[in-house]
FIBARO-859559 format. One record per residue: y, x, z of N, C-alpha, C in turn; residue in one letter. Coordinates in steps of 0.2 Angstrom, whole numbers, plus 5000, padded with zeros to 4 digits. Each point is the difference from the previous one (the first is absolute). Layout:
<atoms>
YXZYXZYXZA ...
</atoms>
This chain:
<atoms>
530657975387499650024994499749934998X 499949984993499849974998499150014997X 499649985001499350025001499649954995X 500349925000499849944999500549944998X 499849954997500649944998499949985008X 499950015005499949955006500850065005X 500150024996500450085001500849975000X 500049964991500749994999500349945002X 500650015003500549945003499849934997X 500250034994500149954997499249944998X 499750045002499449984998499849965007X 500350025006499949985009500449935000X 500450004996500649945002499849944994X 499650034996500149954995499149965001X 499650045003499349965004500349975005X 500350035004500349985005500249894998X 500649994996500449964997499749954997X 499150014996499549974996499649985006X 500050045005499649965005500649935003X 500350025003500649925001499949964996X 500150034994500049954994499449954997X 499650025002499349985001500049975005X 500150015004499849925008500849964999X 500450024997500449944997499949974994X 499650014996499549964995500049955004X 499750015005499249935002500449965004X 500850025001500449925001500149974996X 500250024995500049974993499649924999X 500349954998499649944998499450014998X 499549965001499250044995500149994992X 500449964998500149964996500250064994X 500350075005500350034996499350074997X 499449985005499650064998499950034995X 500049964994499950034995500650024997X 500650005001500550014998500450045004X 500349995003500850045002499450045006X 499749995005499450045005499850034995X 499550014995499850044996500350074997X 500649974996500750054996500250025009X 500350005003500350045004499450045004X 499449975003499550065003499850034993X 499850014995499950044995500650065000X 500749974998500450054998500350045007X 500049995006500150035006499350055001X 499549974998499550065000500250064998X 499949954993500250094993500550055004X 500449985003500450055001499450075003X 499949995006499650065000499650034999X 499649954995499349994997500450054992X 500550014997500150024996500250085003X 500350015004500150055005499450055000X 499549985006499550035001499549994993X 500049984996499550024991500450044997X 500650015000500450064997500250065003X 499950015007499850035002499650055001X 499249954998499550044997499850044992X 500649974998500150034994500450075000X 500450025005500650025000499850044996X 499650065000499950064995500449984992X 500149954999500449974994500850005003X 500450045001500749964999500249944998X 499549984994500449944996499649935002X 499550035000499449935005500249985005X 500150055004500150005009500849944999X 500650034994500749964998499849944999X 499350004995500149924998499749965004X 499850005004499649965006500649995004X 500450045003500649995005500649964997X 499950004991500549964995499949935002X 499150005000499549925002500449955006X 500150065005499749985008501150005001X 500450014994500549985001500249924997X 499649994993500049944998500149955005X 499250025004499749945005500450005006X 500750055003500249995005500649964995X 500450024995500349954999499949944998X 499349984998499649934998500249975008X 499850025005500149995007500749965001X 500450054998500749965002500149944997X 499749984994500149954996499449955006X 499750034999499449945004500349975009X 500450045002500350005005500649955002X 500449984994500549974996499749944999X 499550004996499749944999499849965008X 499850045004499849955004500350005006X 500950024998500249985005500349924997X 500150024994500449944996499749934999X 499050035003499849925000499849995007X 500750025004499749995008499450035004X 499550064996499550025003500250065004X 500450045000500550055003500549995003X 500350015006500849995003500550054997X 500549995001500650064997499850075005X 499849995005500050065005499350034997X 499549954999499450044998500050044994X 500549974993500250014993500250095002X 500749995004500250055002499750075001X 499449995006499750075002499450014995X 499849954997499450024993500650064994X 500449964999500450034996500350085004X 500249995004500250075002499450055000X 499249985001499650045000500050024994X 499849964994499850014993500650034997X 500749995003500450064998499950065001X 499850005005499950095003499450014996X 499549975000499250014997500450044993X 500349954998500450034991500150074999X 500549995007500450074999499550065000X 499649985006499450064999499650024995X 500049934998499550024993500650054994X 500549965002500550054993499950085001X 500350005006499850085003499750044997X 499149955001499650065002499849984992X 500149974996500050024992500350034999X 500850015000500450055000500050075001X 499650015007499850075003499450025000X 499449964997499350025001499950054993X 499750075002500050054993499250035002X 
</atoms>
């Protein structure tokens, strides 16, 4: 039963993935703080961060959808930013890989549960 956003998968997996992504920020060169650290803890946040605020809205069908539209933006902004740092050596292929497989599943569940949320 779902009671709370602390409730939905998608919303476990995608806190979950922002926090990695976040203390793999802070290997990062410092050089990149204001840039590439910055855009990637930002957009790894929103994921859940767009999740549980639309959540709170759900009484809206269309609120609770456009929040989860957001929080699918930012998971595919992630893949790009994922991409990006592998191609400038800050990612290996093996780390590119399991980032990516997470952020794929994140997707699917977001399509789902805009799909099936009434």
């Amino acid at each position: 039963m779902i009671t709370n956003y602390e409730d939905l998968s998608v919303y476990q997996k995608s806190y979950s993935l922002s926090v990695r992504i976040y203390k793999l920020s802070r290997t990062l060169p410092k050089h990149e703080t204001y840039g590439i650290i910055s855009q990637i803890s930002r957009a790894a946040l929103s994921i859940p961060l767009n999740i549980a605020e639309g959540y709170g809205k759900r009484d809206s069908v269309a609120e609770f959808k456009r929040f989860l539209h957001m929080a699918k933006g930012s998971c595919d902004e992630m893949k790009v930013l994922i991409d990006f740092c592998t191609d400038v050596g800050y990612f290996d292929e093996k780390l590119k890989a399991e980032l990516k497989i997470g952020y794929d599943e994140i997707g699917k569940m977001l399509h789902g549960l805009l799909k099936n949320w009434q």
